[in-house]
C-alpha positions in Angstrom: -2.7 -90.8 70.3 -5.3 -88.1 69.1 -6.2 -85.8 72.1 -9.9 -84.4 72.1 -9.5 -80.3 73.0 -11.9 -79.0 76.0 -14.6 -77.0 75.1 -15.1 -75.7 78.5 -15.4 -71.9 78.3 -13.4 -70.2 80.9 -13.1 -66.7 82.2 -9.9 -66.2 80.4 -10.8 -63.7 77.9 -10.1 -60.4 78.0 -10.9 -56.9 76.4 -7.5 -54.9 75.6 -6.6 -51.8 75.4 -4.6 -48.6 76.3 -2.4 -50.6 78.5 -5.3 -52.6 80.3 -6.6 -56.5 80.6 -10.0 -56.1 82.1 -11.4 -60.6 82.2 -14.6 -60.7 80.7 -17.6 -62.9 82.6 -19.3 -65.7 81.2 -21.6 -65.2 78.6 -24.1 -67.3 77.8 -25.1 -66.2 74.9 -21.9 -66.7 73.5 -21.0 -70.2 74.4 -21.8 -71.8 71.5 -20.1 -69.3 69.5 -16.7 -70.1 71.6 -17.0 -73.8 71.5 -17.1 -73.5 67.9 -13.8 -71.5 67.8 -11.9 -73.6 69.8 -12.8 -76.9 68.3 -11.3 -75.3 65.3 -8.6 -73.9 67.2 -5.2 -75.4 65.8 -4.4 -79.0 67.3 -1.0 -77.3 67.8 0.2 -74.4 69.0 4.6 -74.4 69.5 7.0 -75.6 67.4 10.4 -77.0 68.3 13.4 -77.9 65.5 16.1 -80.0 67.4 18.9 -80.4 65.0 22.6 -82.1 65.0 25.3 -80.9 62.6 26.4 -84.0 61.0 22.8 -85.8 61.4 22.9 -89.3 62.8 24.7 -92.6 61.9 21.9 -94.1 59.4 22.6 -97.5 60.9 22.0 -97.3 64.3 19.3 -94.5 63.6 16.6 -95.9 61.0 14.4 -99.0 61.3 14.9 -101.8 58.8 11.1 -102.6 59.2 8.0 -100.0 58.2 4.9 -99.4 60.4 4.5 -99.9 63.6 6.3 -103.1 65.0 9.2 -102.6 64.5 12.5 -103.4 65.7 15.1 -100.0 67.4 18.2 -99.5 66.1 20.4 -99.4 69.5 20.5 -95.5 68.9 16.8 -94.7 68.4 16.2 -97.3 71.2 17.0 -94.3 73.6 13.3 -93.3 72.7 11.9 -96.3 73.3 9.6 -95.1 76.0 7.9 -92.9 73.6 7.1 -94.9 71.0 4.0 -94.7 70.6 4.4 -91.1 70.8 6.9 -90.2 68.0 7.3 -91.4 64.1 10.5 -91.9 62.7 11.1 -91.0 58.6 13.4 -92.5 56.2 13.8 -92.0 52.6 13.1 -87.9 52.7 15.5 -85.5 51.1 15.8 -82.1 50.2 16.1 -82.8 46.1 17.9 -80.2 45.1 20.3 -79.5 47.8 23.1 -82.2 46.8 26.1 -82.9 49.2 28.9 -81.0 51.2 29.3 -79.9 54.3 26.8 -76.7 53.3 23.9 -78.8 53.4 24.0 -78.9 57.4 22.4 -75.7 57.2 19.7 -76.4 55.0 17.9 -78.5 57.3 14.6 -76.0 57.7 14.7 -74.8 54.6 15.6 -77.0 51.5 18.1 -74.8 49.6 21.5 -73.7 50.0 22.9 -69.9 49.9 24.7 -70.6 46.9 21.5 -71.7 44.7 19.4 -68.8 45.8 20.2 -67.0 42.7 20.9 -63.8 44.6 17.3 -63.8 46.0 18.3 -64.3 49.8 14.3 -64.1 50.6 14.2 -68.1 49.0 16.3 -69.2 52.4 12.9 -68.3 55.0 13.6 -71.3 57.4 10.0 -73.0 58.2 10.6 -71.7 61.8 10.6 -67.9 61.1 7.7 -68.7 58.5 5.9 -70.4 62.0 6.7 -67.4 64.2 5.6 -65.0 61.8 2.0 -66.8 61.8 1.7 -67.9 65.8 4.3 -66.4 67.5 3.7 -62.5 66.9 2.0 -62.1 70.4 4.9 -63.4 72.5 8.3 -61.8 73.7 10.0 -63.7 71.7 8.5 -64.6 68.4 11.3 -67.3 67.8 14.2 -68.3 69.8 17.3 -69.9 68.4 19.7 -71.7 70.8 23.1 -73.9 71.0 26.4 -74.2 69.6 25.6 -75.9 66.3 25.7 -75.2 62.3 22.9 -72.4 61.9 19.7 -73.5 60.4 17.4 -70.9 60.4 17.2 -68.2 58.8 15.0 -64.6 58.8 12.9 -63.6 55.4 15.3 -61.6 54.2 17.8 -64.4 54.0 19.8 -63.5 57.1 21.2 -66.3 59.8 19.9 -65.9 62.8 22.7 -66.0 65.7 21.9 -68.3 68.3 21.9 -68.1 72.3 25.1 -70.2 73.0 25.3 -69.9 76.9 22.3 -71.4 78.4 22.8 -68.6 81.4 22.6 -66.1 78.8 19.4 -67.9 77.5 17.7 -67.9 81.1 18.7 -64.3 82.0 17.3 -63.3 78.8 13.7 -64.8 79.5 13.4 -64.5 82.9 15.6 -61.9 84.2 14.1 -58.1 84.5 16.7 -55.0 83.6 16.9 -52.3 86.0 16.1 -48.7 85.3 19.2 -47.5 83.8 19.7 -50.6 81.6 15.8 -50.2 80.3 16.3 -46.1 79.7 19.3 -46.5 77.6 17.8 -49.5 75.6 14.6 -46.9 75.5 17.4 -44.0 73.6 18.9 -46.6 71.7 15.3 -48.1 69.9 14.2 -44.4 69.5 17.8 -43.8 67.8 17.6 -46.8 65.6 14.2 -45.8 64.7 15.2 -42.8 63.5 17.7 -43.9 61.5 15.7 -46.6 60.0 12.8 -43.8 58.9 16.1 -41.8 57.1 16.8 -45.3 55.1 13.3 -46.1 54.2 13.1 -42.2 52.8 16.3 -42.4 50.9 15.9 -45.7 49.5 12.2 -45.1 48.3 13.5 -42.0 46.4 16.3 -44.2 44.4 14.2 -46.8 43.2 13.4 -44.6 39.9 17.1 -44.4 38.8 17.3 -48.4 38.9 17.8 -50.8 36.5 15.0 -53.7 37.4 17.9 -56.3 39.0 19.0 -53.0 41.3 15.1 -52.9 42.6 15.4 -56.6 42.9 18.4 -55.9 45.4 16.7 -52.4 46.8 13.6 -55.4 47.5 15.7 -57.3 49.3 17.0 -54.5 51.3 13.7 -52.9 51.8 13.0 -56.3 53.3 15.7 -56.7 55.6 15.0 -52.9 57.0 10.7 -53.4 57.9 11.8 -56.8 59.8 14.5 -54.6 62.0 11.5 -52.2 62.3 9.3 -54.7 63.4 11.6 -55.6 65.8 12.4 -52.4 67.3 8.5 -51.9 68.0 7.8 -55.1 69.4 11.1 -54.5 71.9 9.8 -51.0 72.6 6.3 -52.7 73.5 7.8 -55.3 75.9 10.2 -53.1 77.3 8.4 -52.3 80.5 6.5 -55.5 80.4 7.7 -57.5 83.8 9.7 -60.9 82.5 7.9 -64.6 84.5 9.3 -65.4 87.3 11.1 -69.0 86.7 13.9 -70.4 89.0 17.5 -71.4 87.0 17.3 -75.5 86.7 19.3 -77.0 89.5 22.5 -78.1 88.8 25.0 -80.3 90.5 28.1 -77.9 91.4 30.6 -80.9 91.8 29.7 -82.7 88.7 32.1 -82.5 85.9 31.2 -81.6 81.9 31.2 -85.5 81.5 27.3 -85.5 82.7 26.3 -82.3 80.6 28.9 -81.3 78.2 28.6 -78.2 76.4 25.2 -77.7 78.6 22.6 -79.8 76.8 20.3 -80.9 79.3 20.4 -77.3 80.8 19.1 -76.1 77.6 16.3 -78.2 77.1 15.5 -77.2 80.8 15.0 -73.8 80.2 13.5 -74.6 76.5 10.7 -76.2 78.3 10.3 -72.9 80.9 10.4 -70.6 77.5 7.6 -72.8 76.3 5.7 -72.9 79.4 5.6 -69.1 80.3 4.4 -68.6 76.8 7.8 -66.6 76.3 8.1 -67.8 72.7 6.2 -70.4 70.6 9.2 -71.3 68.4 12.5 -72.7 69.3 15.3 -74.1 67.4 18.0 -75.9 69.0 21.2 -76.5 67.3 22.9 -79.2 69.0 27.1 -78.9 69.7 28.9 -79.6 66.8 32.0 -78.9 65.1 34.8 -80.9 65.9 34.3 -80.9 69.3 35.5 -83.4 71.9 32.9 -85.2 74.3 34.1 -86.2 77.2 32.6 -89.8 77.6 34.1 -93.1 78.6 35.1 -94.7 74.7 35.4 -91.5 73.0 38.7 -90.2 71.9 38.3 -88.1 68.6 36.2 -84.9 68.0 32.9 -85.2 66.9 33.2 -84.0 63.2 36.0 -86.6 62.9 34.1 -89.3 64.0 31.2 -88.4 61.3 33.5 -88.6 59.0 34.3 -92.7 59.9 34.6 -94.0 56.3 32.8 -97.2 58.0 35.9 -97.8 60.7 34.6 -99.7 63.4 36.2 -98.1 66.3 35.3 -94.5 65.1 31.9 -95.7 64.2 31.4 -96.9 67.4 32.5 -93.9 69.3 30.5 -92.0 66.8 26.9 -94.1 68.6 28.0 -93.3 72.1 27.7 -89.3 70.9 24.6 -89.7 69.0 22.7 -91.9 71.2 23.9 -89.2 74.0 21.6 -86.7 71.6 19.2 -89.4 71.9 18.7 -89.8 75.5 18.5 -86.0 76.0 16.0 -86.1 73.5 14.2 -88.4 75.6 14.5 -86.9 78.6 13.0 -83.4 77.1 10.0 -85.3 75.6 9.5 -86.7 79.3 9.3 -82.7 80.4 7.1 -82.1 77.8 4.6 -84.6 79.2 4.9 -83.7 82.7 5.0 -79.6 82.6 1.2 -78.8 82.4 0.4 -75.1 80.0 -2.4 -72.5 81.3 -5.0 -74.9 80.4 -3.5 -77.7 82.6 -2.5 -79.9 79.4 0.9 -81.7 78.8 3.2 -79.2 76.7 3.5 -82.5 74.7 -0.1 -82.2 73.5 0.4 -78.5 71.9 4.0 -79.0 70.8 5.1 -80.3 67.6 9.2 -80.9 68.1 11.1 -82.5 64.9 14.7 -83.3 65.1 16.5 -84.5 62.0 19.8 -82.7 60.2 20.2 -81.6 56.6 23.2 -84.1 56.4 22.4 -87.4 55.7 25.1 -89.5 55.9 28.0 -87.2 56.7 31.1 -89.9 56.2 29.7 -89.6 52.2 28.8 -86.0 52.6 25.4 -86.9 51.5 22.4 -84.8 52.0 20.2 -88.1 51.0 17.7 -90.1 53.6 18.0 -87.3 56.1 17.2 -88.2 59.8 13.6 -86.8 60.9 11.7 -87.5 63.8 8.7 -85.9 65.1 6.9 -86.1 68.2 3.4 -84.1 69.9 1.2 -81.5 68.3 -1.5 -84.1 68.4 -0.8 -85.9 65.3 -1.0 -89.5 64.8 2.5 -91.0 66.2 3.9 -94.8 66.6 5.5 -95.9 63.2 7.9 -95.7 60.8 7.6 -94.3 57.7 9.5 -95.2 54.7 9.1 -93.5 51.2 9.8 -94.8 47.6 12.6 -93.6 46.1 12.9 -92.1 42.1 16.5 -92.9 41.0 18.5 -91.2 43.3 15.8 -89.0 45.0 13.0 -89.6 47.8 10.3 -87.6 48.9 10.8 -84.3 49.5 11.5 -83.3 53.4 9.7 -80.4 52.3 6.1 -82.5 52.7 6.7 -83.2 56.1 6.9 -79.6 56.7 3.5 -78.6 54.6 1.6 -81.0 57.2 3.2 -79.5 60.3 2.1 -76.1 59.0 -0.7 -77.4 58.4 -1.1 -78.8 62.2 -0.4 -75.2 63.8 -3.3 -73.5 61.7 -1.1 -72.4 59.4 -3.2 -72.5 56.1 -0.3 -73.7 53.3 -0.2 -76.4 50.8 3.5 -75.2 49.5 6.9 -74.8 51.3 10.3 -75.0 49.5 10.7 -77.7 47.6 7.2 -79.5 48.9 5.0 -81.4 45.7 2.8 -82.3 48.6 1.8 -83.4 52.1 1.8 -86.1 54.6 -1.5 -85.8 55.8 -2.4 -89.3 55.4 0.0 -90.5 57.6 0.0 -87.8 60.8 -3.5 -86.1 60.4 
């Protein structure tokens, strides 16, 4: 349901400088001028990328009917509170990624490593792209958690390593350094930053001698060294900063890993604090994967094992209870989302696009075709299912779902990847 944004002007404005907020009053004369800017204010404002290794079994996960009324798969059905609040895609692809266990990681980005043609900048996940546009005034510009196959990936082509302790994750949003710990980090940025001036120097001087393919590579690592700069100025800016305060999620001591193996529901926890303290804008989640074992009632065989099922009933079934496990957490983190108000008193929900799908399509045929996406919040039109025709062996392109989320956090685009369009008609 399309949410109308508040034009009420309130007193949190500020003039910045030198180290100082000072809140501006109420103007009148400037009302109008406000209202206009936030009714064009983006109708979203975070962006979340939930992702399994393996994706999901197609069977259980995708709707044999189109539009609205139609009937859950016993899988999806662990959303079925929010239905009118999500949509649900079959029938997208990333054309030109093929099969193989490599397309896991091409989820947010449409290509894999090995088809770059040595131009590592082509594998920009859409996250990064979103923090670089919305996120730049936050801690954290992007956030990557979880134990999964990595998906995203920084514009110079590099993986991004993920948080894979949810302590870790907490401590590192909400926990303040002491004095010591901030003066060394405080030697170590100036060091770096030294270093990195030396490089920039050096390389600058070389490019001259180089044949045009060496540019292209001194490109690539002229790239690579500005975003570590960037990063060592926005760490020395935040350095002395005081972290929120935010109390670690309750847990039950005497429960065993059965209830929250590998420390899923902890992580959406604290996902939904990062998003709430305006910590970060942009988190990816990659859920546990591998071959590991979950410890449920029915399930016997690791996880990668069971994706690989070649359509054996028992394996296919213990493969549901794990993926309709990644359902129900899903669930329960799109209940948080509704219920944990941002500075403006609104639902999280409301400002929040979160998409969960995989770039594995049906992993027992190592296919990357009719890949699982879902998408929930941000204010876009939710409550069906989408199918899309199909040209021989290839849908639509993923990639058009992502030009339209862009799209929905201001971010002014009608390109990404392997995109030949949008879904606008559908969502906006």
């Amino acid at each position: 349901m399309r949410h109308q944004v508040k034009l009420d002007v309130d007193r949190r404005r500020f003039l910045r400088g030198v180290g100082l907020s000072l809140a501006l009053p109420t103007f009148e004369s400037l009302r109008s001028t406000v209202q206009s800017q936030v009714a064009h204010e983006p109708q979203a404002k975070r962006f979340v990328c939930v992702a399994p290794d393996y994706g999901i079994h197609p069977e259980s996960f995708f709707p044999q009917q189109v539009g609205r009324d139609y009937d859950m798969p016993p899988v999806l059905a662990q959303m079925e509170r929010h239905r009118s609040d999500f949509s649900v895609f079959s029938s997208l692809d990333h054309p030109d990624v093929g099969g193989g266990h490599a397309c896991t990681r091409t989820l947010l980005n449409g290509i894999k490593a090995a088809d770059a043609s040595g131009d590592r900048r082509k594998l920009l996940s859409l996250d990064q792209l979103i923090a670089s546009r919305i996120g730049t005034d936050t801690r954290f510009p992007a956030l990557v958690t979880g134990q999964g196959a990595p998906v995203a990936y920084t514009q110079s082509g590099i993986s991004v390593p993920a948080i894979a302790d949810p302590l870790r994750f907490f401590d590192l949003l909400f926990v303040d350094e002491d004095g010591k710990t901030k003066a060394r980090k405080r030697r170590s940025l100036a060091d770096n930053s030294s270093i990195l001036d030396v490089l920039l120097q050096d390389s600058r001087s070389l490019r001259h001698q180089l044949t045009r393919h060496d540019r292209n590579k001194l490109d690539e690592y002229l790239t690579a060294v500005r975003e570590t700069e960037h990063k060592l100025i926005r760490r020395q800016n935040w350095l002395d900063i005081p972290r929120p305060v935010a109390k670690f999620p309750k847990t039950d001591e005497d429960a065993d890993d059965s209830n929250d193996p590998y420390g899923m529901s902890l992580f959406y926890e604290i996902m939904v604090l990062a998003l709430q303290t305006e910590s970060t804008r942009v988190l990816v989640y990659q859920m546990p994967g591998g071959n590991r074992l979950f410890p449920f009632d029915g399930v016997t065989l690791g996880y990668h094992t069971l994706t690989h099922h070649g359509k054996s009933p028992e394996r296919v079934k213990q493969l549901k209870i794990i993926d309709s496990y990644y359902l129900s957490n899903l669930a329960q983190f799109i209940d948080r989302l509704k219920t944990t108000v941002d500075a403006r008193g609104e639902p999280l929900l409301d400002s929040t696009i979160v998409m969960f799908g995989s770039g594995m399509g049906n992993a027992s045929s190592h296919s990357s075709r009719n890949l699982p996406a879902l998408v929930t919040g941000g204010r876009l039109e939710h409550g069906s299912h989408h199918a899309f025709p199909k040209k021989g062996n290839r849908g639509t392109p993923l990639c058009n779902l992502f030009v339209t989320l862009l799209q929905q956090l201001g971010i002014e685009t009608d390109r990404f990847a392997s995109s030949t369009g949008d879904l606008n008609h559908l969502l906006m």
